[in-house]
Every structure is written in C-alpha cells, then in structure tokens.
Wavefront OBJ file of the C-alpha trace (Angstrom):
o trace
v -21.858 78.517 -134.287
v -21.284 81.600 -136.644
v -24.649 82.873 -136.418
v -24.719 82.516 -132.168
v -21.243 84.296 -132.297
v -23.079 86.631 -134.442
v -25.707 87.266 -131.682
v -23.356 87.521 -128.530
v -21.615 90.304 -130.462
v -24.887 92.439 -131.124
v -25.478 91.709 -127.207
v -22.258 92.849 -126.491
v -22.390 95.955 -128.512
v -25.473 96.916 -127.266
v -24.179 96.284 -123.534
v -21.437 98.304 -124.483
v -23.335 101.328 -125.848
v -25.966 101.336 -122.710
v -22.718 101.327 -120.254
v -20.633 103.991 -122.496
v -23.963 106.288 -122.296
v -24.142 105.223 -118.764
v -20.827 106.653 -117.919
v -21.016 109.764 -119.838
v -23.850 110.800 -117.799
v -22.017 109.988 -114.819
v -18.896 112.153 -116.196
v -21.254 115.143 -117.081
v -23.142 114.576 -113.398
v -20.106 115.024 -111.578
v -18.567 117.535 -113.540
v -21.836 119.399 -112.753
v -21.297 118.116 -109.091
v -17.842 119.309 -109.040
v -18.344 123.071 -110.929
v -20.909 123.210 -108.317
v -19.089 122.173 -105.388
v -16.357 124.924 -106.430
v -18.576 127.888 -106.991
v -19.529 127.374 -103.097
v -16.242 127.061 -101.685
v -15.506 130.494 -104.024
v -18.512 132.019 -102.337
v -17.329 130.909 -98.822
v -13.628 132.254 -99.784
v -14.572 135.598 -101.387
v -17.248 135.532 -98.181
v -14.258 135.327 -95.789
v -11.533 137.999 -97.428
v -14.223 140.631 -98.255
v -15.360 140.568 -94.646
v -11.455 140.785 -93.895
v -11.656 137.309 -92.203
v -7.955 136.274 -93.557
v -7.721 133.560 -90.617
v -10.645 132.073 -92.070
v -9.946 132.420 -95.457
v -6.650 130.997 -95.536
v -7.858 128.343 -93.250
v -10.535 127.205 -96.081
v -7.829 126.966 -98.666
v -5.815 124.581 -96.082
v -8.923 122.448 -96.027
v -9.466 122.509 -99.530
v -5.608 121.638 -101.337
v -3.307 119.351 -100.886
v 0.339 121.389 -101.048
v 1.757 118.116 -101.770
v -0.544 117.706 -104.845
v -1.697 120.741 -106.324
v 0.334 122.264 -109.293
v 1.406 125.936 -109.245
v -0.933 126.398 -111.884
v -4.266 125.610 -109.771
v -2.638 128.287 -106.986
v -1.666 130.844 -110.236
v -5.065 130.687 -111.181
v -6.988 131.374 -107.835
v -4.552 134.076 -106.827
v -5.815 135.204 -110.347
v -9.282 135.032 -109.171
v -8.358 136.379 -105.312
v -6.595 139.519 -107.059
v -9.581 140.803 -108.105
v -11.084 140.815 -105.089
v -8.719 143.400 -103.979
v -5.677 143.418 -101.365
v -6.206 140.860 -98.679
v -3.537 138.647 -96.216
v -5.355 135.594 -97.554
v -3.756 136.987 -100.995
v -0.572 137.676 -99.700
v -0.229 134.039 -97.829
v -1.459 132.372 -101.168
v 1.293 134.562 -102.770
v 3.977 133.164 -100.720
v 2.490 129.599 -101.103
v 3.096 130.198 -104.901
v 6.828 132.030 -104.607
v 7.727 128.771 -102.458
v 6.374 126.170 -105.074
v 7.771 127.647 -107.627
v 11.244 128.683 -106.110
v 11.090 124.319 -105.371
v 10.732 123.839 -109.259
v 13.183 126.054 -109.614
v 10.607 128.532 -111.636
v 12.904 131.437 -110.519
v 11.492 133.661 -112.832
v 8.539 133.247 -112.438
v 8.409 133.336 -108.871
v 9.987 136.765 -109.413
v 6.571 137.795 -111.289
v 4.861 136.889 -108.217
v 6.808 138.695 -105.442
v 6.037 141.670 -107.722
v 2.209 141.131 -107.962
v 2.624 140.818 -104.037
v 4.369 143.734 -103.610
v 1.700 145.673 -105.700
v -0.531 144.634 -102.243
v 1.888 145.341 -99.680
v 4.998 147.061 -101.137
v 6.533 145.606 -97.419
v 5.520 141.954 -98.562
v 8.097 139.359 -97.495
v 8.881 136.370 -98.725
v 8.271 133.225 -96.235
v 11.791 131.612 -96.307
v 13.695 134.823 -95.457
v 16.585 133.324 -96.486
v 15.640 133.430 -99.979
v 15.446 137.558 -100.120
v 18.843 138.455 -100.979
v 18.553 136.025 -103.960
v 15.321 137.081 -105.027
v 16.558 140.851 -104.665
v 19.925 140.026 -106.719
v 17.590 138.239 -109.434
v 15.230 141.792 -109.229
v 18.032 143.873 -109.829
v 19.454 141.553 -113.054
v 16.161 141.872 -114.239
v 15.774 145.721 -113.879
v 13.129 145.697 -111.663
v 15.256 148.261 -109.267
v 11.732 148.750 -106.949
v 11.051 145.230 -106.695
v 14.735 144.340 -105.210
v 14.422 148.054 -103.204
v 11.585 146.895 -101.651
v 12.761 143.552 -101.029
v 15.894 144.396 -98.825
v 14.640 147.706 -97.791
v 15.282 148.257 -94.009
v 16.493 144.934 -93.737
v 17.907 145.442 -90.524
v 14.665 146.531 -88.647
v 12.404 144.049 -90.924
v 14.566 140.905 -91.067
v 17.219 141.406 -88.247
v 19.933 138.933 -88.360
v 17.212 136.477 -90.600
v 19.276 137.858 -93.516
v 23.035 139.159 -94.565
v 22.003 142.726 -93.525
v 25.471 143.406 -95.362
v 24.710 142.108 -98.540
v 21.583 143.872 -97.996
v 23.049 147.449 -97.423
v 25.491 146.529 -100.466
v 22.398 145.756 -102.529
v 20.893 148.984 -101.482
v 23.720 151.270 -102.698
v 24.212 149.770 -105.723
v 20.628 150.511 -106.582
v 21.052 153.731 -105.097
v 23.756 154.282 -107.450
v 21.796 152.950 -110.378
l 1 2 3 4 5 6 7 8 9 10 11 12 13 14 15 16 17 18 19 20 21 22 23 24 25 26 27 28 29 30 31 32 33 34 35 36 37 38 39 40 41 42 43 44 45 46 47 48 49 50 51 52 53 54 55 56 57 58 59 60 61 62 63 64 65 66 67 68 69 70 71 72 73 74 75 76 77 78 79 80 81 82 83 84 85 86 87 88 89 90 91 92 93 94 95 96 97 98 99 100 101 102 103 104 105 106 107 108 109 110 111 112 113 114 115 116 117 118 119 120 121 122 123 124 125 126 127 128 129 130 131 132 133 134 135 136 137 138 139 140 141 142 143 144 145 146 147 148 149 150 151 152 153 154 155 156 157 158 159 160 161 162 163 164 165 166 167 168 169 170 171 172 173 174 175 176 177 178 179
C-alpha cells in the first residue's frame, strides 16, 4: 500500500507540474494577447484625437471602460498618455470623467489637480456637474491657486447663467481681485 501511495503521488506531482506549466503559458499568452489588444485600441484612440475626431474618440473610450468598474487610476493614467498627445475635447471629456470620480471618492484634492491640468487645455474648461464650481473655486482659492478659482467662476453669468450662485461667484471674484 505504501509503495502504490508512493506512485500516485509522483503521478500527481508530475500532473501537477505539466498543468502549472500549462497555465503559465496561458497567463504569459494572454498577457501578450491583452498588451496587444491595448496597443491597437491606443493606435485607434491617438488615430481619432490627432485627426481631431473627438466624437469618435470619446466614443471608443465608452466602448472600451466600464465607469462603473474602472478605478481613477486606469483614467489618471490614460489622460497621462492622452496629454501628450496635445490639447484635444476627447482630453477634456476624459478630464471631467476623472474630476467626477474622484469628487464621488471624495478625492477633493486631487480632483483639484485635475481641473488645473484641464484648464492648462482650455483655460474656459468647465466642470460637468456645474453645481460643483463654486466649491471647487472656494477649494482653489484655500489652496492659492488664485488662476485656477479665477478661471473657474470667471464670467459666470454669461458661461453658467443661473446653473450656479452667480453671487457667490461675483463675491469669489472680488475677493481674488482683492488678493
């Protein structure tokens, strides 16, 4: 009995060993799958917001993320990549994608960082939920970044209407005035 328990163990381990190199060539096929799946989808993005096809770009990063499932992080690091592409829309809506994840994880500060990169595009860049500009500005001008919160609430009444306390707005703009 000890030398057939002896046996099914070596036939075991061997079985083991064949499936465990089995599965790391799987992993490092798919990986290679995968790495090449996402240098395409780069191509057909940088493709679409060189050509100044925004519409289409944007539309390719709807197809390709789940805003329920992918982290800040993944969207930090292709609007890392999209930067140096130069200015585009396509940025600008990823931008806002960001500023709205991570104003929902409460990441104020860093969203902050990110309606500044934005800006740096389009100094008129506004947020997507409007009503988060005041705070945003308020948080700008705590943070002594006077020409991020300027441009922020910045003819508020012609960009934003009644979207936003135009007063706050106008008291906003005199206090950096006066700074």
């Amino acid at each position: 009995m000890n030398g057939l328990a002896v046996i099914i163990k070596n036939i075991l381990k061997r079985f083991t060993a064949k499936n465990s190199k089995r599965d790391e060539i799987e992993q490092q096929s798919a990986l290679k799958s995968s790495a090449k799946e996402h240098d395409q989808f780069m191509g057909r993005l940088y493709k679409a917001v060189s050509t100044h096809r925004d519409s289409e770009a944007v539309f390719l990063l709807l197809q390709r993320f789940d805003i329920a499932e992918t982290s800040s992080k993944q969207y930090e690091e292709l609007f890392g990549d999209m930067q140096k592409w130069g200015p585009s829309r396509a940025l600008l809506c990823l931008g806002r994608l960001i500023i709205e994840t991570l104003n929902e994880e409460r990441r104020y500060g860093r969203a902050l960082f990110f309606i500044e990169q934005c800006q740096q595009v389009r100094p008129q860049f506004i947020l997507a939920d409007l009503s988060q500009t005041v705070f945003y500005a308020k948080m700008a001008v705590e943070a002594d970044k006077l020409d991020v919160a300027r441009n922020l609430i910045s003819d508020s009444e012609k960009r934003y209407g009644d979207m936003v306390n135009i007063e706050l707005c106008n008291k906003l703009i005199t206090h950096i005035n006066l700074a």
